[in-house]
ZAMIVO-287482 format. One record per atom (N, C-alpha, C, O): x negated, y, z; atom name. Coordinates in pm, whole numbers, padded with zeros to 5 digits. Layout:
<rs>
      px      py      pz  atome
       X       Y       Z     CA
...
</rs>
This chain:
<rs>
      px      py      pz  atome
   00378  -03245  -00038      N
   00435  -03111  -00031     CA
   00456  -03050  -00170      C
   00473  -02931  -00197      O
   00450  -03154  -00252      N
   00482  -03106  -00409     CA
   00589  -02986  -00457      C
   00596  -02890  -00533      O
   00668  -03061  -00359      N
   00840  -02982  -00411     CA
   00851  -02862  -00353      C
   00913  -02766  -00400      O
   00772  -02866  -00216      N
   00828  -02769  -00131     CA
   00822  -02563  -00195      C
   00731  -02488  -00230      O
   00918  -02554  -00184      N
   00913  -02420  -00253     CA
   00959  -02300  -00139      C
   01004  -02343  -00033      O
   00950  -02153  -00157      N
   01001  -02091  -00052     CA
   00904  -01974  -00028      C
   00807  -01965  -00103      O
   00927  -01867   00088      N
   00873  -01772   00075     CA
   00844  -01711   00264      C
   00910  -01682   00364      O
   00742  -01718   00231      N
   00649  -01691   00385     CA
   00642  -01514   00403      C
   00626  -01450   00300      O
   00651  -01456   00507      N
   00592  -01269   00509     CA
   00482  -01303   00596      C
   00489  -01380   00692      O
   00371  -01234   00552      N
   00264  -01217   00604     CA
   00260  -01103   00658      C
   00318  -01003   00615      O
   00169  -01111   00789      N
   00138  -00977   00826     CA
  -00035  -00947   00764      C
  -00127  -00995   00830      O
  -00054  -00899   00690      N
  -00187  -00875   00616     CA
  -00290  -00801   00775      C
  -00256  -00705   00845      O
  -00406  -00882   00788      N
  -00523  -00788   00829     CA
  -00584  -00718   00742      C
  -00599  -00760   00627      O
  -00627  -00601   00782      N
  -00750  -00483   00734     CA
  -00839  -00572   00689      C
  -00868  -00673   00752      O
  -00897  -00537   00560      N
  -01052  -00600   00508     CA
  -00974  -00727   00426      C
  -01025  -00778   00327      O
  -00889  -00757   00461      N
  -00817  -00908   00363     CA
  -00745  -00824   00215      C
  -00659  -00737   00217      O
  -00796  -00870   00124      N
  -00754  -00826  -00040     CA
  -00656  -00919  -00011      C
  -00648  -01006   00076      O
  -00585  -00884  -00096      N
  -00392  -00995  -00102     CA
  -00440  -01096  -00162      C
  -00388  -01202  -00127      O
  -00563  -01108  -00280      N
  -00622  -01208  -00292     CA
  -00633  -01360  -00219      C
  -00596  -01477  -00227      O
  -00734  -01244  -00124      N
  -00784  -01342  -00025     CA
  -00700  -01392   00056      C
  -00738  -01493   00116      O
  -00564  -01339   00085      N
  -00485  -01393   00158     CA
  -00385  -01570   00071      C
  -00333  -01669   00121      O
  -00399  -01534  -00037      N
  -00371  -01623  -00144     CA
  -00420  -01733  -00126      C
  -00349  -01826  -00087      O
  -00569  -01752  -00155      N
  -00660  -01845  -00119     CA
  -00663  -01882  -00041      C
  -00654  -02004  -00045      O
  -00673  -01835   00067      N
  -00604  -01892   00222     CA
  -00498  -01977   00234      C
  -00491  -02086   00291      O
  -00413  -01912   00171      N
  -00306  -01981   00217     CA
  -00273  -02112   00116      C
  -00175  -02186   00124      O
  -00391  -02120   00013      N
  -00394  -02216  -00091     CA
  -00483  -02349  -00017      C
  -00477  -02466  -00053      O
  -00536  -02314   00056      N
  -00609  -02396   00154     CA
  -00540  -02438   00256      C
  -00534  -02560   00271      O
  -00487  -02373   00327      N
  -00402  -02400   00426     CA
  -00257  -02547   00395      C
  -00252  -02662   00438      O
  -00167  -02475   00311      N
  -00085  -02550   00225     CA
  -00107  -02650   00147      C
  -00040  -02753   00141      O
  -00239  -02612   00063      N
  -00229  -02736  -00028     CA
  -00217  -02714  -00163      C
  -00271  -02771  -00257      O
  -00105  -02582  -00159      N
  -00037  -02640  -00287     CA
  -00113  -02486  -00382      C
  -00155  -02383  -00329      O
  -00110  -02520  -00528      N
  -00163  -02408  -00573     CA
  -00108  -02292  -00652      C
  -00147  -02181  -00687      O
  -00027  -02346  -00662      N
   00149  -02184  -00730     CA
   00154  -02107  -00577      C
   00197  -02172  -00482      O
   00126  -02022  -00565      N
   00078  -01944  -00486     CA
   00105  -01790  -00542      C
   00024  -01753  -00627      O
   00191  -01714  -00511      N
   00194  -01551  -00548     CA
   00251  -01483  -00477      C
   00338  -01537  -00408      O
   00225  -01312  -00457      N
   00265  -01216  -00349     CA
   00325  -01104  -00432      C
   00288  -01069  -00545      O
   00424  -01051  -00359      N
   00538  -00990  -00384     CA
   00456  -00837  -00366      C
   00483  -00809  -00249      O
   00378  -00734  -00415      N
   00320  -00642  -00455     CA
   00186  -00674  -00332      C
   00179  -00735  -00225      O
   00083  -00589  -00424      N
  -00049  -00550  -00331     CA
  -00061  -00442  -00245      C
  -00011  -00329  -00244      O
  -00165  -00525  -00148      N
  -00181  -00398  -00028     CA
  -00379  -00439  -00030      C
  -00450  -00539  -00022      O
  -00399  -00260  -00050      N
  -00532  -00258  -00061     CA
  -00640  -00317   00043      C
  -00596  -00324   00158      O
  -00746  -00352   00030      N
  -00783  -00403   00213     CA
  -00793  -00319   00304      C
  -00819  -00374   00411      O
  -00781  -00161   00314      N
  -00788  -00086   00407     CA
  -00670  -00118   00465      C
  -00667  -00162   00580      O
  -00532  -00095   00373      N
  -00425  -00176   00455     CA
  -00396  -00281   00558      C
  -00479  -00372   00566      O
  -00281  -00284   00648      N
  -00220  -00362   00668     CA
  -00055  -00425   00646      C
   00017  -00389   00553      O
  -00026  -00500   00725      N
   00124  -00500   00722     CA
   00203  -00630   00628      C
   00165  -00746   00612      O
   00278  -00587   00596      N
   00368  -00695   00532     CA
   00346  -00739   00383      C
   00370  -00672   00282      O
   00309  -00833   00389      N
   00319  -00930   00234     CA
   00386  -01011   00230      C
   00377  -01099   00316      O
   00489  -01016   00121      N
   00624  -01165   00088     CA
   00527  -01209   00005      C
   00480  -01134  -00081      O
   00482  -01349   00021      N
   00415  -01431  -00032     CA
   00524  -01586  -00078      C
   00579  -01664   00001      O
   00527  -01589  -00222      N
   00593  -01686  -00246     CA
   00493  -01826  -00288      C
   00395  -01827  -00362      O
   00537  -01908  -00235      N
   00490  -02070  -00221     CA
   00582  -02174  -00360      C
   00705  -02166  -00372      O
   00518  -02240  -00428      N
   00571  -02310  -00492     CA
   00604  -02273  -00621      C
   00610  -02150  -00623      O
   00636  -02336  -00767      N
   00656  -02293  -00872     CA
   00821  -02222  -00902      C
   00867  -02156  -00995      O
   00880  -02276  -00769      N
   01032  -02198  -00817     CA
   01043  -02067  -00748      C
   01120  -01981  -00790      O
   00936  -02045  -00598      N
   00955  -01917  -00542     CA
   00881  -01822  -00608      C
   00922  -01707  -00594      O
   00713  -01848  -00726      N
   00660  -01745  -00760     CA
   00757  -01696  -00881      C
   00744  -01580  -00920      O
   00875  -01800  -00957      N
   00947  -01707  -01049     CA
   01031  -01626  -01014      C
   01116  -01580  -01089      O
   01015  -01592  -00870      N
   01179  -01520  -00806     CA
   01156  -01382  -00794      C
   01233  -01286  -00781      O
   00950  -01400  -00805      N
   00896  -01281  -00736     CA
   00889  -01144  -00736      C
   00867  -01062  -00646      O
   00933  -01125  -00953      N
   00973  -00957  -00937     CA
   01016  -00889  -00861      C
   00984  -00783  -00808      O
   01155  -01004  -00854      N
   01279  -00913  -00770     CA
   01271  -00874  -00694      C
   01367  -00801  -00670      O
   01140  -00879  -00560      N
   01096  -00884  -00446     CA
   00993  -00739  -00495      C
   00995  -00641  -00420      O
   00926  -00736  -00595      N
   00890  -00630  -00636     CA
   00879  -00490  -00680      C
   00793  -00402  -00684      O
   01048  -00514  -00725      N
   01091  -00395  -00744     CA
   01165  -00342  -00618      C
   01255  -00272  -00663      O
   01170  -00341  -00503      N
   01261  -00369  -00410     CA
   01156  -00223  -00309      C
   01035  -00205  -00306      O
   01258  -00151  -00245      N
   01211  -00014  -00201     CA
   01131  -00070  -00038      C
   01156  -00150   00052      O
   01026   00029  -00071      N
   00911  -00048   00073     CA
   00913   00051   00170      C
   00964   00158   00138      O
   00870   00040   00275      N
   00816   00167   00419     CA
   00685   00163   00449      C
   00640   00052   00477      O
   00626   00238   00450      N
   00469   00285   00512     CA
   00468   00363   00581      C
   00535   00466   00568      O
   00346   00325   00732      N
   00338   00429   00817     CA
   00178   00432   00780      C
   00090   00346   00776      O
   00181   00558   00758      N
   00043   00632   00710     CA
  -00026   00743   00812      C
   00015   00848   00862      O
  -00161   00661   00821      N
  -00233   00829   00915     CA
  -00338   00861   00813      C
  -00424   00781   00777      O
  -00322   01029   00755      N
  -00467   01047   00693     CA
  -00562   01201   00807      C
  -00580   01252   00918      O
  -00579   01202   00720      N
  -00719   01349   00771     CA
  -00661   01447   00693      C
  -00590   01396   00606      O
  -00663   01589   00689      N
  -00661   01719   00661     CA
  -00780   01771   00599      C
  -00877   01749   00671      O
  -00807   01825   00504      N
  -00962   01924   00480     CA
  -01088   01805   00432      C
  -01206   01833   00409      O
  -01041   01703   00426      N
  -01143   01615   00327     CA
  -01061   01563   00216      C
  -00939   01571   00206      O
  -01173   01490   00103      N
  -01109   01507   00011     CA
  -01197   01381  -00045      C
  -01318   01391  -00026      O
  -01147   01259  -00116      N
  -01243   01151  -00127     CA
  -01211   01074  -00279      C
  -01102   01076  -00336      O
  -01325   01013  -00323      N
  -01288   00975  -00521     CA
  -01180   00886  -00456      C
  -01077   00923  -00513      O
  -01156   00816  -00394      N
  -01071   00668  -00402     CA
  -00936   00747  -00313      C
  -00829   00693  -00284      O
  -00984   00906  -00278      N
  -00788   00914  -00158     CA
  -00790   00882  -00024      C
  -00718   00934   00062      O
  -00905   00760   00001      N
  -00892   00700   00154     CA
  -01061   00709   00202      C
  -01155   00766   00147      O
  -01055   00634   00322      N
  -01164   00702   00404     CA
  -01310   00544   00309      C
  -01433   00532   00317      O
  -01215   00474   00245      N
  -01298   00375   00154     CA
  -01436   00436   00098      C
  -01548   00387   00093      O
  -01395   00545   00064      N
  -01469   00630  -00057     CA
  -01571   00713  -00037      C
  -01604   00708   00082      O
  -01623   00772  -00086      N
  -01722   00896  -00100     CA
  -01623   01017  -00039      C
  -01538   01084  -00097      O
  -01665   01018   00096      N
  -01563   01148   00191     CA
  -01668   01248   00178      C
  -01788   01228   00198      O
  -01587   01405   00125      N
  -01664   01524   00183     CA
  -01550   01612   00215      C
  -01432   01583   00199      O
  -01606   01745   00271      N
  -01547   01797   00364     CA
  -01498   01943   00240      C
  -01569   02023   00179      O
  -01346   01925   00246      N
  -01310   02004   00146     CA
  -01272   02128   00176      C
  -01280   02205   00080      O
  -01207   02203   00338      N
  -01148   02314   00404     CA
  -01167   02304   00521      C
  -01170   02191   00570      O
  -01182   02402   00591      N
  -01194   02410   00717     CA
  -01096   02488   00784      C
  -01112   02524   00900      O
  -00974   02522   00702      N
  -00863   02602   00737     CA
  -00805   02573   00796      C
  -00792   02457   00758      O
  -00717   02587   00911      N
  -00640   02559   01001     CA
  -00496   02548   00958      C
  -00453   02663   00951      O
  -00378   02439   00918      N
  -00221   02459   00908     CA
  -00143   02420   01007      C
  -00191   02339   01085      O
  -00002   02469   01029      N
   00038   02422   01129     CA
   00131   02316   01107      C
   00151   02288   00989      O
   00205   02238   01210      N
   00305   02141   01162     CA
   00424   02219   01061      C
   00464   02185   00949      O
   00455   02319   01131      N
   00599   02391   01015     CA
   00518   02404   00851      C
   00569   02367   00745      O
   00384   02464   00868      N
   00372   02452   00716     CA
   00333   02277   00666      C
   00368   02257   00550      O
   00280   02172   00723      N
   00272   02011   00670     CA
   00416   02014   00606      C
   00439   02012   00485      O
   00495   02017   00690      N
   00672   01987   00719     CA
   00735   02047   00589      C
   00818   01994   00514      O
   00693   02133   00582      N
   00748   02206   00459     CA
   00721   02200   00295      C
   00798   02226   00203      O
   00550   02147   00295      N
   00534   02071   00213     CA
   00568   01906   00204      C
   00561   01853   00094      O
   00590   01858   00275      N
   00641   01721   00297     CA
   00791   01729   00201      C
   00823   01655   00108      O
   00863   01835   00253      N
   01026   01805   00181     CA
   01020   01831   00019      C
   01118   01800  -00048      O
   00862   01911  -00065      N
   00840   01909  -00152     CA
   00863   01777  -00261      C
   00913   01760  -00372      O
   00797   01701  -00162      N
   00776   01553  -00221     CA
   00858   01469  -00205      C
   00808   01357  -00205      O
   00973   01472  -00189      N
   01138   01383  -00153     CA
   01189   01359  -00300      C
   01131   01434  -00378      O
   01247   01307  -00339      N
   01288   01271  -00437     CA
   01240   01186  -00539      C
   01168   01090  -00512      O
   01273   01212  -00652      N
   01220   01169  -00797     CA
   01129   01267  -00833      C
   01166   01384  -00847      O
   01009   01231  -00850      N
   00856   01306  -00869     CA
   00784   01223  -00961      C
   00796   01101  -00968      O
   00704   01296  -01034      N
   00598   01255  -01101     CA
   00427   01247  -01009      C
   00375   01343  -00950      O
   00370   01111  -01022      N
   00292   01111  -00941     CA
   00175   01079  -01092      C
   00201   01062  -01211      O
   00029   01080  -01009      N
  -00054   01039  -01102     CA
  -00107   00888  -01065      C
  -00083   00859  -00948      O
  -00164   00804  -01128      N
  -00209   00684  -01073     CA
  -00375   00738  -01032      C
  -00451   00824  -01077      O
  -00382   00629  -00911      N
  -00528   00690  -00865     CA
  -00689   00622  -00941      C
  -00688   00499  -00929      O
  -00767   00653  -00983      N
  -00855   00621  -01020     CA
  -00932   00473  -00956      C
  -00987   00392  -01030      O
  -00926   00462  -00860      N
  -00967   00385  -00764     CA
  -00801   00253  -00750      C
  -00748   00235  -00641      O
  -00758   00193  -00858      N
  -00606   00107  -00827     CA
  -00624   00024  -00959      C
  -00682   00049  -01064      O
  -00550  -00088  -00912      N
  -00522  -00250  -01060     CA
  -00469  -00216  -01138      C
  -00451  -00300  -01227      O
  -00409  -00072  -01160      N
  -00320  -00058  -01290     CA
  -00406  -00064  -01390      C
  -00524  -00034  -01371      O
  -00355  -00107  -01530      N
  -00434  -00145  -01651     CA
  -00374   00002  -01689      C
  -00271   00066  -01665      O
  -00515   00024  -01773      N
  -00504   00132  -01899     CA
  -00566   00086  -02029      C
  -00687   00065  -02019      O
  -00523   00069  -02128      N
  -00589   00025  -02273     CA
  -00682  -00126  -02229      C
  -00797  -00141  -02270      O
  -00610  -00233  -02136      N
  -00610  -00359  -02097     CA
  -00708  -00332  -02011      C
  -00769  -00439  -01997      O
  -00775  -00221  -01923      N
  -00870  -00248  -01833     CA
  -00811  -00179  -01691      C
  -00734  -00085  -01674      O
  -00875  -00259  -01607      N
  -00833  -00188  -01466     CA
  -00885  -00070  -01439      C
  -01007  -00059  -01449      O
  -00820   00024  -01408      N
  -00886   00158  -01334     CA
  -00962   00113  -01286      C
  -01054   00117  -01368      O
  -01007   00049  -01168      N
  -01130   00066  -01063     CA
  -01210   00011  -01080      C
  -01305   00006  -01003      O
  -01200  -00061  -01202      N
  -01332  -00134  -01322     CA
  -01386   00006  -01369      C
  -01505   00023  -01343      O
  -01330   00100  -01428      N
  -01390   00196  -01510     CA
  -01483   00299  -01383      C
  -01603   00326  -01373      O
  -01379   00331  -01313      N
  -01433   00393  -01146     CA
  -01560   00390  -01090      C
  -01641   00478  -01060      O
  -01559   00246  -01081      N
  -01689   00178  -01046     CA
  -01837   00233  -01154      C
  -01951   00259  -01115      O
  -01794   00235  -01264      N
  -01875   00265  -01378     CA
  -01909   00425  -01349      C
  -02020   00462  -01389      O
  -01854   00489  -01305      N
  -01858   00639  -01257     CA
  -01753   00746  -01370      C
  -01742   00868  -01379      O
  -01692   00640  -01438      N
  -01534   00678  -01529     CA
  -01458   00701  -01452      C
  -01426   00637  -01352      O
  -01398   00856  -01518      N
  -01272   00901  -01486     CA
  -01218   00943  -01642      C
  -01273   01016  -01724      O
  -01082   00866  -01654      N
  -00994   00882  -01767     CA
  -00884   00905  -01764      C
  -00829   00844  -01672      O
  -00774   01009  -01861      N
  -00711   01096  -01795     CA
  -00561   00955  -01770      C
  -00555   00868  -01857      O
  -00507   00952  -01709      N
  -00371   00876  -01659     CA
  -00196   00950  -01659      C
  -00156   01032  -01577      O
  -00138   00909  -01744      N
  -00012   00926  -01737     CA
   00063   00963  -01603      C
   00068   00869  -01524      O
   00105   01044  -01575      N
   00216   01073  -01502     CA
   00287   00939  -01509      C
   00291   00875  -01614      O
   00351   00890  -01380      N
   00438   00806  -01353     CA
   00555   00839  -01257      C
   00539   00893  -01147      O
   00685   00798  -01312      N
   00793   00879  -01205     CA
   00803   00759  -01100      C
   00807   00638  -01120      O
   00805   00825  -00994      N
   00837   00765  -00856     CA
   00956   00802  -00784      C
   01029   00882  -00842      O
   01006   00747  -00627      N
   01101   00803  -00572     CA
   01046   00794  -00457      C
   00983   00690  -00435      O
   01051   00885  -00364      N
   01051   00861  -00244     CA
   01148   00902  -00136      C
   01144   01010  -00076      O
   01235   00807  -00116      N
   01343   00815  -00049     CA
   01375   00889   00108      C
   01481   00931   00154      O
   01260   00885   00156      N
   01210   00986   00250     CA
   01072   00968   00362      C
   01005   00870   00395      O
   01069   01105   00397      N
   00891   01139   00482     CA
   00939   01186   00622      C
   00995   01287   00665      O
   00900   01087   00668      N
   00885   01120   00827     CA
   00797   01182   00902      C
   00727   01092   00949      O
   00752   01300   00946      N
   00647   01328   01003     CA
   00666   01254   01168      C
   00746   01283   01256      O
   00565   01158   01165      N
   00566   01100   01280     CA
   00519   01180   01410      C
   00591   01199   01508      O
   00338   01238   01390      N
   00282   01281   01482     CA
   00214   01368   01420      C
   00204   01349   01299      O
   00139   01500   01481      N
   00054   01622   01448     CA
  -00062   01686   01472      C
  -00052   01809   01466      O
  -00193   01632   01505      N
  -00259   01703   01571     CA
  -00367   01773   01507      C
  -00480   01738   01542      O
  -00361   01833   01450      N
  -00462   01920   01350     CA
  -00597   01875   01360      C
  -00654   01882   01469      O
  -00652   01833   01265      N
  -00667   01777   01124     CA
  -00588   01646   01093      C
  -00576   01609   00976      O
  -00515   01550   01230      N
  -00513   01414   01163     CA
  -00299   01433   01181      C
  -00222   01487   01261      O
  -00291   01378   01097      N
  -00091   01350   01090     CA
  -00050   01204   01033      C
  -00103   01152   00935      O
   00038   01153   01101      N
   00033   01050   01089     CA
   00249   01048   01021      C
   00340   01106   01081      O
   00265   00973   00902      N
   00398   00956   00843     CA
   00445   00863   00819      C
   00376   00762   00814      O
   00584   00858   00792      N
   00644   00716   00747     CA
   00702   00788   00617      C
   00741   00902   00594      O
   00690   00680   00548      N
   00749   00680   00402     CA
   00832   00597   00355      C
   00818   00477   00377      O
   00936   00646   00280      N
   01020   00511   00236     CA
   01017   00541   00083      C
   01033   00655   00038      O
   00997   00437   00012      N
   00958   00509  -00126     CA
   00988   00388  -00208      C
   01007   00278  -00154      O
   00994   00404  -00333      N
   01052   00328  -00456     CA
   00942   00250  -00512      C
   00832   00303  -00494      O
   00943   00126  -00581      N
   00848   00033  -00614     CA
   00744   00108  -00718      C
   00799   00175  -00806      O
   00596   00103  -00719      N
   00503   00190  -00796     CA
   00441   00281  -00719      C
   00329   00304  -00766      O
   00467   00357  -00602      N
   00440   00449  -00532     CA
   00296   00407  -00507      C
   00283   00285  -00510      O
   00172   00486  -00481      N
   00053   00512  -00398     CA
   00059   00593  -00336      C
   00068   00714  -00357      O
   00051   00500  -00202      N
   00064   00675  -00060     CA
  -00070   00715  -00036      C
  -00100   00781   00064      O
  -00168   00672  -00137      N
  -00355   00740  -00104     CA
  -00332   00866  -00200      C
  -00391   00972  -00183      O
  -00216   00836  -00331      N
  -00201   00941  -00433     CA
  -00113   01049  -00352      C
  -00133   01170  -00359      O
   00007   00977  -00260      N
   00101   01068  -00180     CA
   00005   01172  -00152      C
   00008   01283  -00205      O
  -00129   01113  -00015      N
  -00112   01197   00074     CA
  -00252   01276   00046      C
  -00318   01327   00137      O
  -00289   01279  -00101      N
  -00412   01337  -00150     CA
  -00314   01453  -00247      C
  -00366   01564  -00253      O
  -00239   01444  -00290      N
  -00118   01560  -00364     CA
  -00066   01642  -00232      C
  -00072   01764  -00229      O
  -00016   01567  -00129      N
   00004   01668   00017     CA
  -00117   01726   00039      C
  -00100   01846   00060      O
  -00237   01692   00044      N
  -00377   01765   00086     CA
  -00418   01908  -00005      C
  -00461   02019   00027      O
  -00377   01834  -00152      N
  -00384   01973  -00282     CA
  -00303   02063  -00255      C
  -00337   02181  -00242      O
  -00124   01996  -00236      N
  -00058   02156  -00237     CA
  -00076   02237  -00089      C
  -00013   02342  -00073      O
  -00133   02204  -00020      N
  -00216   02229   00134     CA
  -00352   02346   00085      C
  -00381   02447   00149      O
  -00402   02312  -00009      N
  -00507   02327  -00012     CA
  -00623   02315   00099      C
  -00740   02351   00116      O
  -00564   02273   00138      N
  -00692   02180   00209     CA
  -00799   02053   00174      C
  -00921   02040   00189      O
  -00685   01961   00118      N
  -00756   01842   00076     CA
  -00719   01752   00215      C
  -00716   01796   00330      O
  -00687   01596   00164      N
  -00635   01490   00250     CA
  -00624   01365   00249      C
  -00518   01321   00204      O
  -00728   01265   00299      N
  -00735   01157   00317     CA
  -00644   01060   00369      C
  -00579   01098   00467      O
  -00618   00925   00322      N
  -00589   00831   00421     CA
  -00713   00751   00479      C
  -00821   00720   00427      O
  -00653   00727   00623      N
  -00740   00673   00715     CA
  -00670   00494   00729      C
  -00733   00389   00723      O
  -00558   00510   00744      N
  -00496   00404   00810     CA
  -00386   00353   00717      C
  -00388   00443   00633      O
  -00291   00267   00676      N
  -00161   00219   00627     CA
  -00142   00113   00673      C
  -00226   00048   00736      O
  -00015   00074   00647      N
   00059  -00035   00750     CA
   00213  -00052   00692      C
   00309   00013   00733      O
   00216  -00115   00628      N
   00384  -00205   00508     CA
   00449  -00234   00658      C
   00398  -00308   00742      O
   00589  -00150   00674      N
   00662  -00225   00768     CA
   00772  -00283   00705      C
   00817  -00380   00766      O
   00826  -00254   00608      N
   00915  -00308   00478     CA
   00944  -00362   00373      C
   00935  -00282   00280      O
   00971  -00450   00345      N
   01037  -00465   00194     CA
   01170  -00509   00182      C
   01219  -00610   00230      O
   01226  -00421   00111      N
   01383  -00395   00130     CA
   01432  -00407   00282      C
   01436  -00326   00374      O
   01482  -00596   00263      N
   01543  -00586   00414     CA
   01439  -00661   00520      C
   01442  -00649   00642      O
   01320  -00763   00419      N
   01258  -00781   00473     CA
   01142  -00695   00568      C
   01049  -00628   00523      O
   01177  -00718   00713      N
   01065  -00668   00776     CA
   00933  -00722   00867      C
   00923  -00843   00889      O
   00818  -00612   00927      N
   00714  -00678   00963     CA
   00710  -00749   01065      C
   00614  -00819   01097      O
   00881  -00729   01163      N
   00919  -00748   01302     CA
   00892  -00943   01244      C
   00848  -00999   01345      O
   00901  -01031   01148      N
   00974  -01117   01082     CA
   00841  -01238   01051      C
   00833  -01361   01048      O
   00724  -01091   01027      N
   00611  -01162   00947     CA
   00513  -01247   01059      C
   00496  -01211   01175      O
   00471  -01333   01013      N
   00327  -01436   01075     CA
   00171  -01399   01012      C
   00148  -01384   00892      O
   00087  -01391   01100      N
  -00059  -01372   01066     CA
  -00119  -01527   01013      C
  -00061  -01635   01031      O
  -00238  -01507   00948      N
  -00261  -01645   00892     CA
  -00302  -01720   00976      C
  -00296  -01842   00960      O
  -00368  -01647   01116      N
  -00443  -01750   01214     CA
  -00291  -01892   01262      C
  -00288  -02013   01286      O
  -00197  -01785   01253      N
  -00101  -01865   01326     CA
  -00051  -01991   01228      C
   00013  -02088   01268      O
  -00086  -01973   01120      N
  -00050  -02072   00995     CA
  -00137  -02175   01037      C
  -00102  -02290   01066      O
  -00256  -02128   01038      N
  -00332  -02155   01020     CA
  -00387  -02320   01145      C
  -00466  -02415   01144      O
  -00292  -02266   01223      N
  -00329  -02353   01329     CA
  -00115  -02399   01424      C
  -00092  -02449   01534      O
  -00047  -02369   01353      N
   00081  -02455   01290     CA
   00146  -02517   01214      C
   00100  -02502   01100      O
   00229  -02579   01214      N
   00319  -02619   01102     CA
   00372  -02539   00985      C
   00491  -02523   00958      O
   00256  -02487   00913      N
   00332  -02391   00819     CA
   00450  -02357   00716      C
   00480  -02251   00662      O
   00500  -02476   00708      N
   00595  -02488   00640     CA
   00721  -02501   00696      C
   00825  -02518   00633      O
   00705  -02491   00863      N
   00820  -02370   00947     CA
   00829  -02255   00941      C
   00884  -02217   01044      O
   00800  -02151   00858      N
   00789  -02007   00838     CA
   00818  -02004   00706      C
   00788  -01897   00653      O
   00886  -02123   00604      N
   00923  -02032   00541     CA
   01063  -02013   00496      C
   01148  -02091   00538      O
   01093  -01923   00419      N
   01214  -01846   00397     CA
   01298  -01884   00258      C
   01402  -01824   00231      O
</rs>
């Protein structure tokens, strides 16, 4: 299976680092040029383009820069170091909002925005990972980064928990999204849940779980 080159979508389980899905599938296959088309944290789920072989991991930016969808459920009135329910949760408001005011801050955040990177994420600063320093009980201040988010769906509403879809531009953190929706709320706002149904045209309708690799012909799935 030397030659074989090409590109598999995964449907990522909760608790699996994109890592670990790597290794897996380095076991599974065989082969060891092995790389994935952006990360999804392990609270996540959903879609990973995982490229196989030394000619599909050079293809892989392009797959990277490429605009994604998330359906996101967080909490209202908590407020946590990492953004998600991962973290050190406390209880930040007990104020009551309604959907017209979420809704209205939601169309705030449409466009081209400056977001912050989250303390708790792989981005390098002065060659070290944020959530290396994090861990240490470091917080250091982070550049503004421009993002896009092409648009926010309010899916569902039930006071404290709302659940959204996002379509947003490559770089985005929707733990940073929906913790900036919680601030201009003043409330404060967690994610609980995420779930990649996109990349570009690739979707999750498309993707295979590893069990199923795992126990087929895997090198019928790929692309």
């Amino acid at each position: 299976m030397a030659n074989v080159s090409g590109f598999i979508l995964i449907d990522k389980q909760k608790g699996w680092t994109s890592f670990d899905v790597i290794a897996k599938l380095r076991n599974i296959t065989g082969i060891r040029k092995i790389g994935h088309a952006g990360t999804l944290d392990p609270i996540a789920t959903g879609l990973l383009i995982v490229a196989i072989g030394r000619d599909a991991t050079k293809q892989i930016d392009q797959y990277m820069k490429m605009d994604k969808v998330y359906i996101a459920k967080a909490k209202l009135g908590e407020v946590s170091d990492t953004y998600d329910a991962e973290g050190i949760i406390k209880e930040f408001s007990k104020e009551i909002k309604t959907k017209v005011e979420l809704e209205k801050v939601l169309e705030l955040f449409k466009g081209e925005i400056l977001q912050v990177p989250p303390m708790f994420s792989a981005k390098k600063v002065g060659g070290k990972k944020l959530y290396e320093l994090a861990r240490q009980g470091k917080e250091i201040e982070r550049e503004p980064v421009k993002i896009k988010i092409n648009n926010i769906n309010l899916l569902s509403f039930d006071y404290p928990w709302f659940t959204m879809e996002v379509d947003c531009g490559s770089g985005t953190y929707i733990r940073s999204l929906i913790n900036d929706i919680g601030q201009e709320l003043k409330l404060g706002a967690i994610m609980y849940e995420l779930r990649r149904t996109s990349i570009g045209n690739f979707n999750i309708k498309k993707a295979v779980q590893l069990e199923q690799l795992a126990q087929d012909n895997w090198d019928k799935f790929l692309i």
